[in-house]
Structures are given as C-alpha cells and as structure tokens.
C-alpha positions in Angstrom: 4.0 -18.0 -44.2 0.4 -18.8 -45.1 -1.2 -19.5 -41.8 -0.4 -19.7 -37.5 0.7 -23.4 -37.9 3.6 -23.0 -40.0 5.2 -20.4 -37.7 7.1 -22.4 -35.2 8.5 -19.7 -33.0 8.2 -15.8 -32.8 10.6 -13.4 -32.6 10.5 -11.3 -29.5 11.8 -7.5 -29.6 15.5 -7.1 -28.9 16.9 -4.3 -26.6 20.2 -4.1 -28.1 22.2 -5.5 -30.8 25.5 -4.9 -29.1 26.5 -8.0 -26.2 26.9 -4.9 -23.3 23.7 -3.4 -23.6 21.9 -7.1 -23.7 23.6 -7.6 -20.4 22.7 -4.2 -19.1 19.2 -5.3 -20.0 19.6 -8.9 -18.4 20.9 -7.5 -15.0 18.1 -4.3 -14.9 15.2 -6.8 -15.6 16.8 -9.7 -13.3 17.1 -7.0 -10.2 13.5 -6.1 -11.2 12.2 -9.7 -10.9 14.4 -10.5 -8.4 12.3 -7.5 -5.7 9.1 -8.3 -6.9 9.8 -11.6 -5.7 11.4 -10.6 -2.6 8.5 -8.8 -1.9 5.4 -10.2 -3.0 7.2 -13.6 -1.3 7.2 -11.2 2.1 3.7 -10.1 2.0 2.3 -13.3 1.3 4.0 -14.8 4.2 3.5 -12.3 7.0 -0.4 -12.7 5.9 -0.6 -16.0 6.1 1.9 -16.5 9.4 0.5 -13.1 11.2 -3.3 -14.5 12.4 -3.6 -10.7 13.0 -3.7 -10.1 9.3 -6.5 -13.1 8.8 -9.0 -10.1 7.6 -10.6 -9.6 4.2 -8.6 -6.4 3.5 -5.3 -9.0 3.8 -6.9 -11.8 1.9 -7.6 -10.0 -0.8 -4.2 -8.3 -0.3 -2.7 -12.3 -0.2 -4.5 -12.5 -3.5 -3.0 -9.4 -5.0 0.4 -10.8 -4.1 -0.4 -14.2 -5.9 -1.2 -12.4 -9.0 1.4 -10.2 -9.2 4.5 -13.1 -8.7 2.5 -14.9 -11.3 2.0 -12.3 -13.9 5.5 -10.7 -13.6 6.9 -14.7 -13.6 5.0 -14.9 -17.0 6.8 -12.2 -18.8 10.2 -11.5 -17.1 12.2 -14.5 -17.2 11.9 -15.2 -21.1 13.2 -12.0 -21.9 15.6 -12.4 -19.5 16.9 -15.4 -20.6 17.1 -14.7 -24.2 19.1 -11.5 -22.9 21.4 -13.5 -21.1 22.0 -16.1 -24.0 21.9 -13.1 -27.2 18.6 -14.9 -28.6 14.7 -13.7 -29.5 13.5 -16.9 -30.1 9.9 -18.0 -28.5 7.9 -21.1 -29.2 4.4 -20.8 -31.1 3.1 -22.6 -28.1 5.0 -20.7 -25.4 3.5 -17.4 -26.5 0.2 -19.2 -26.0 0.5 -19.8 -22.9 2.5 -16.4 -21.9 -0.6 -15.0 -23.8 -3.2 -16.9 -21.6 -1.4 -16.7 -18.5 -0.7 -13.1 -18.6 -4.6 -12.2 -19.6 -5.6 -14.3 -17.0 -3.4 -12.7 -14.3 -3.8 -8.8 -15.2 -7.9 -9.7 -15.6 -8.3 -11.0 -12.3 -6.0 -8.2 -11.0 -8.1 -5.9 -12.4 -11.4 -7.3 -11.2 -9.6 -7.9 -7.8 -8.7 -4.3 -7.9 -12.9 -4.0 -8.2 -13.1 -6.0 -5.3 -10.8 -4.3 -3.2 -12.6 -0.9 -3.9 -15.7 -2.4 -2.5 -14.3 -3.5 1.0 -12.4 0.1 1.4 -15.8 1.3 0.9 -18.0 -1.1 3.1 -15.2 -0.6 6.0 -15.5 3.1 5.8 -18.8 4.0 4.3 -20.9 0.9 6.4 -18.6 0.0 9.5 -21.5 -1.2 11.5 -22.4 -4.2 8.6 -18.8 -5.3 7.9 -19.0 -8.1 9.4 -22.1 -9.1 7.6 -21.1 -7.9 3.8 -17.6 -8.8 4.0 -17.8 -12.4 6.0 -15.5 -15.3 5.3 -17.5 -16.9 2.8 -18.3 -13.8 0.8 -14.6 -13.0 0.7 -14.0 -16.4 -1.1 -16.7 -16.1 -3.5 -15.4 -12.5 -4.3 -11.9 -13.6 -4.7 -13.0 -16.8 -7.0 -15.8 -14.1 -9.1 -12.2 -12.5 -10.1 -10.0 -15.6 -10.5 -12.6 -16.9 -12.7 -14.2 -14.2 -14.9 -9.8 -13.0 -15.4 -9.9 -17.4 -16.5 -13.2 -17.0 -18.9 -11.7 -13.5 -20.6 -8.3 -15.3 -21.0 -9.5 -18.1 -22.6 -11.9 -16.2 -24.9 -8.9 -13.7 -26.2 -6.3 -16.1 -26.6 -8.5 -18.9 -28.4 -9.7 -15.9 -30.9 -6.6 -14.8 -31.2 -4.4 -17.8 -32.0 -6.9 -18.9 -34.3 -6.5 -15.6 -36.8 -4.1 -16.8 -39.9 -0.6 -14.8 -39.6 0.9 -14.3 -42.6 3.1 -11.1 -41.8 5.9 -12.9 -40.1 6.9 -13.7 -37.0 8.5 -10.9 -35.2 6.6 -9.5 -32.4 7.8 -5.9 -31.4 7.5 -6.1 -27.4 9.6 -8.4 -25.1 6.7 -10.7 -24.6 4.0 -11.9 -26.5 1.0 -8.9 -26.3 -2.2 -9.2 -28.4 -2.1 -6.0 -29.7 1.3 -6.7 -31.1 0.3 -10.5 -32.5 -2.9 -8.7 -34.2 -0.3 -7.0 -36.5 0.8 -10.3 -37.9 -3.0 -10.7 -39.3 -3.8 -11.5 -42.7 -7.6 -11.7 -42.8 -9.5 -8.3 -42.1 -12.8 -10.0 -41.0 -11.1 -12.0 -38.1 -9.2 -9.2 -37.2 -11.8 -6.4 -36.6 -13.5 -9.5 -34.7 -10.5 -9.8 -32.7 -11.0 -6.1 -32.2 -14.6 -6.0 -31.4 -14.1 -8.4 -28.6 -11.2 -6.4 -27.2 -13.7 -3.5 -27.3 -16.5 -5.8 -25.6 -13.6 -6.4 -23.1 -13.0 -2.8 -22.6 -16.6 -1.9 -22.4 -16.8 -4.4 -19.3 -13.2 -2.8 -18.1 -14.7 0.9 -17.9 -17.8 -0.3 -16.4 -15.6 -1.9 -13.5 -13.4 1.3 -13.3 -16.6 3.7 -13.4 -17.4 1.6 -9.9 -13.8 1.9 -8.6 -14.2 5.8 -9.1 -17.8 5.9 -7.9 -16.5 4.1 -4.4 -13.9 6.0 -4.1 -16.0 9.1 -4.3 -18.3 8.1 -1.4 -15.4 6.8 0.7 -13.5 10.3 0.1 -16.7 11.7 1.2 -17.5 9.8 3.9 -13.7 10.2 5.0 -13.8 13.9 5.0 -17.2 13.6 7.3 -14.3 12.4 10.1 -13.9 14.4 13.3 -10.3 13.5 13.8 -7.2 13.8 11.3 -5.8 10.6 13.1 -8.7 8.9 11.4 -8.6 10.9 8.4 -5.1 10.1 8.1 -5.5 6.5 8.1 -8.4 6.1 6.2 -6.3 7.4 3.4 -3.4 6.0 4.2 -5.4 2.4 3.3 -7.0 4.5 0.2 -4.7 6.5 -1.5 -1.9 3.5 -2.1 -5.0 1.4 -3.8 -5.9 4.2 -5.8 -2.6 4.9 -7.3 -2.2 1.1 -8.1 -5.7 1.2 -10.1 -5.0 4.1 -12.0 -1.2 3.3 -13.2 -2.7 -0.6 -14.2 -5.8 0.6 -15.9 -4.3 3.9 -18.0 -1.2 2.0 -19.5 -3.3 -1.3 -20.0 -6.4 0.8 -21.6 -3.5 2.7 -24.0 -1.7 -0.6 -24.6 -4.7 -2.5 -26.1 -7.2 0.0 -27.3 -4.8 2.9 -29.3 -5.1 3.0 -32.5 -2.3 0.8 -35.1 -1.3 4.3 -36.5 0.1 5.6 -33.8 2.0 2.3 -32.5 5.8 2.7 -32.4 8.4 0.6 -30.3 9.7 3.0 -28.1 6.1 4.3 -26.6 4.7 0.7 -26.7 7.8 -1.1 -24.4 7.6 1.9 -22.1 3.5 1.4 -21.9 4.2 -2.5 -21.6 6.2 -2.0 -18.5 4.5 0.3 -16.6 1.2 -2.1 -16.9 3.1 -5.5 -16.7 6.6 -4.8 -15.0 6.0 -1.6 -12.4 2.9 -2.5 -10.5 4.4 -6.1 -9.7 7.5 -4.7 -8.1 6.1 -1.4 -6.6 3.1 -2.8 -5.1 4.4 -4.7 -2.1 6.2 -1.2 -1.5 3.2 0.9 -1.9 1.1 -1.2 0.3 3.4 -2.0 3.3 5.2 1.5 3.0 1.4 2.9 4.2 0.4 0.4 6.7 1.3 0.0 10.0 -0.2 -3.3 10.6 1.6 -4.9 7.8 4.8 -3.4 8.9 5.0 -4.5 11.7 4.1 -8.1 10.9 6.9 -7.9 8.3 9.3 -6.8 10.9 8.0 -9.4 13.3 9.1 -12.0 10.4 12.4 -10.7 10.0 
C-alpha cells in the first residue's frame, strides 16, 4: 500500500477469534453503552425539566452529559456491531470521522473539566461575586470557549493525521480508531515526528489546563477546611471530590494513551488504557455525580 488513499477500510482489533467470546464481548460492551445512555439520558432531563437545577454548576453538568453520550456513541457501537456480526472492518472515511468526533468530544470534556474547576472554586472561594463571575452569559461563553477550542484541536489532529502516507497496513490494534495507533501505520519519518510534535504542543496546552485544575482545587480545599461546620465541609466536598476523581481517571489514561513511548506499546495495556479514558468515565459519571448530590437526586426521583 503506497499511500492513505489506496486503503479503503481499516482493520479494527478483535477480542476473540472464537464466536462465544465475540458475543461475550458484544453483550459486556452493549450493557456498557446501554447505562451510559440510561444515565447520561437521566441527568440531562431532570436538568433541563427541574427549573431548580437552572444553575451554572448543572449547565455545565448538562454539557458534561452531552459530551459523554456523544463520545461513548462514537466508539461503542462499531465495535459492537462488528462483534455481533464476527467482522473488523471500518471505512477509511468512518475512522475519520470517529477520529474527529472522538477528539472533538474528549477535548471539550477536558477543557469543560477546566471550567468546572473554576465555578467549584468561585462558589466556594468567592461566594459573595458568584453571581457576577459566573452569570448566564459568562456560562455560555465558557461552555462554547470548550466546545470550540475541543472543535479547532480536532480539526488540527485529524487533518495532520489523515494526511501522513500509511504504507504499514491497515490493521489498527484498538477497537476504535486512536491516533496513537494510526501513527504506527506511518511511512514517512518527517510527517510523523510532526504528527508528534503537535500532539506534544497539545499536551503542553493539556498540563497547563490540569496545572489550573490542581491549583483550584488547592485553594478550594483550603478554603473548605477554613469551614466552621462539618455539615458544610461535608458538602463542599461532596460537590468536589466526585469532579476530582473524574479529572484525574480522564487525564492519566488519556496523557499515557497518547504521549508513551512506541516501545513500550502492547495490546493488552493499550485496550485497558483506551477504556478507562474513553469507555469508564461515560458510564460512571452520571453515577459519580448524582450518587454525591442531593439536589440532583432528588430531581431524578421527582422524574421517575
């Protein structure tokens, strides 16, 4: 294969090469899918139905919910498909777009995740200018900052990366098309190291971004602490803790993912790093976040 154009479909990983264990993997992976949207689906509408829940911390909760049926809609239902029907197969331009969707939905996540940080610490660290830092309008340009810089770091990855020539075949070891794995199909060492450097640009901006979650996350803990009573200690990190969990599982497996070195890539390590950053934090946020908050519990049992 001399260049990307004469490849006219990839070949995803398989689980298994007996028909039991492709089933196995079709029902785990549809139950999966099946409870992220279940819940996701449930958070979304008690938000938007619950005008009690029309505050920024929700809205950018709403957002979170968005992202998360959309990113985990990207990945799961080829490979569950092509589990259910004993096939690998995925279009050139099919992986494109699962490429550009999926960058575009973790990056926003991510830089949602940023945003987030910053309203846990204006509610707790600056109660008295909430209302002024974290008004309606600022809300929607914070939310749209994230949608569109995850849009402009999709767009810039996948164009560089679909334009490298591939001349190593066409199997892709991960059950959805990832970068990291494409980049191995690479036949021209200039355009891969500058695949690589703006990965590494990427990551630069990506450690900046975390060095703010950390550093508002230190002042909130501090400021927390500073509270008279535990019933307000209790719930300040009851909103805090769950956020913080969620950052650090995304950005540990999706920093390992895309920055480790090629010598050190095997299958085994790099599925189980693939679905704790693209599979896990779609299904186990809705529980994290309602299993912590009274308010949103009792809007989802008002909605049952």
């Amino acid at each position: 294969m001399s260049n990307s154009s004469s490849i006219p479909v990839f070949l995803l990983l398989a689980f298994a090469d007996t028909r039991e264990l492709q089933l196995v993997h079709f029902w785990l992976f549809l139950g999966i899918y099946l409870a992220a949207l279940l819940g996701n689906g449930l958070i979304i509408t008690a938000i938007a139905c619950d005008h009690r829940l029309h505050t920024p911390m929700y809205f950018f909760l709403l957002n979170l919910a968005v992202i998360d049926l959309g990113s985990i809609s990207t990945t799961l239902p080829k490979t569950i498909a092509n589990s259910l029907w004993g096939t690998r197969e995925i279009s050139y331009l099919g992986c494109a777009a699962q490429v550009f969707l999926f960058l575009l939905l973790i990056s926003s996540e991510y830089y949602l995740l940023n945003v987030m940080a910053y309203d846990r610490y204006v509610a707790i660290c600056k109660p008295l200018h909430y209302e002024t830092l974290m008004g309606s309008r600022a809300c929607v340009h914070m939310a749209a900052a994230a949608w569109g810089t995850g849009f402009l770091t999709a767009l810039l990855l996948t164009a560089s990366t679909f334009s490298l020539p591939l001349c190593q075949g066409n199997g892709i070891d991960q059950f959805f098309c990832e970068i990291p794995q494409i980049l191995k199909l690479s036949c021209s060492d200039t355009d891969y190291f500058r695949e690589v450097g703006l990965i590494v640009v990427s990551a630069f901006v990506s450690s900046v971004c975390f060095v703010f979650i950390v550093l508002s996350y230190v002042q909130i803990f501090r400021a927390v602490l500073r509270i008279p009573s535990e019933q307000g200690q209790h719930k300040a990190f009851s909103t805090c803790l769950p956020h913080l969990a969620v950052v650090s599982l995304f950005i540990s497996t999706a920093i390992f993912a895309y920055l480790k070195p090629p010598s050190i890539s095997s299958p085994v390590p790099d599925l189980v790093v693939a679905v704790l950053y693209s599979v896990v934090p779609p299904a186990v946020n809705p529980l994290i976040y309602s299993m912590r908050n009274q308010e949103l519990k009792d809007a989802l049992r008002k909605l049952l």
